[in-house]
N, C-alpha and C positions, 0 to 999 in steps of 0.2 A: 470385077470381070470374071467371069465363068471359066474354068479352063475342063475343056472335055478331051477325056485321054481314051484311045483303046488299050481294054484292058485283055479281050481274049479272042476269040474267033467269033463272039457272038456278044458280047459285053463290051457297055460302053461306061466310062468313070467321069461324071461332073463332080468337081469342085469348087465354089465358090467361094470368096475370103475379099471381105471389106470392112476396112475400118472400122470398129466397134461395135461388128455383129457377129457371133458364133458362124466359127469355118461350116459349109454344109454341105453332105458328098454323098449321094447319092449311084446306084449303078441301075443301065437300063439296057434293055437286048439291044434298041435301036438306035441309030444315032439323033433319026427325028426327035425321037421322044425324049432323048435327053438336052438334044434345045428347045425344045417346048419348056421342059419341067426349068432349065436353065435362067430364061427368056422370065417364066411366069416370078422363080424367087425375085430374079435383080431388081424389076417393077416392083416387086415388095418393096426390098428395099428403100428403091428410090422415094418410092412416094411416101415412106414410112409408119407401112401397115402389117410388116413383116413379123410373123409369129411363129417362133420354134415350133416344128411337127413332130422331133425327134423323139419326146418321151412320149406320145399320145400310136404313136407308129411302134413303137415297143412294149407297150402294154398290152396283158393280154387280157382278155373276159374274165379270166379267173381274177386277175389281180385287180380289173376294178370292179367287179361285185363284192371283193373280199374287202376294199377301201369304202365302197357305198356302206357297208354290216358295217365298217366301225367308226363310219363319218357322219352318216346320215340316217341309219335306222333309228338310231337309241333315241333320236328325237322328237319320231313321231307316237303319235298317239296307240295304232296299230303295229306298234315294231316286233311284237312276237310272234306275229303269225307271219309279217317280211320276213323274220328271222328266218323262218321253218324254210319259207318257198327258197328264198336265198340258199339258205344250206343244199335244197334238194337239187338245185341246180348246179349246186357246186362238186355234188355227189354223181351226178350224170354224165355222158359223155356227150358234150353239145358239141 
């Protein structure tokens, strides 16, 4: 079961916590949108297609370009010159 708290004059705090699945808490300006998002995990749950968002929502660009250079360049064929474009975009301010 969802529990949505207000948090401030403009912020709302869902928490969700069901047996056997990582707690998931989330904040949202609106109250809608935090039972929508609420609404959307529990239906995860229930049906049992629910997938952590929590590290993919905290990564940044830098850090998986920097995972792709040392997961998946070295593999291919052309990895020196990925290498170069990868660095230059690492050197840039995207």
């Amino acid at each position: 079961m969802a529990q949505i708290t207000k948090r401030g004059p403009h912020q709302w705090l869902v928490r969700i916590r069901r047996k056997g699945f990582p707690e998931q808490t989330k904040t949202f300006e609106t109250f809608d949108e935090a039972q929508v998002w609420a609404a959307t995990i529990e239906s995860e749950i229930g049906r049992g297609i629910f997938v952590s968002r929590k590290e993919a929502e905290r990564t940044t660009l830098a850090e998986a370009l920097k995972r792709y250079l040392k997961e998946v360049t070295p593999q291919k064929k052309g990895w020196k010159r990925e290498e170069q474009r990868i660095n230059v975009w690492l050197e840039s301010d995207l």
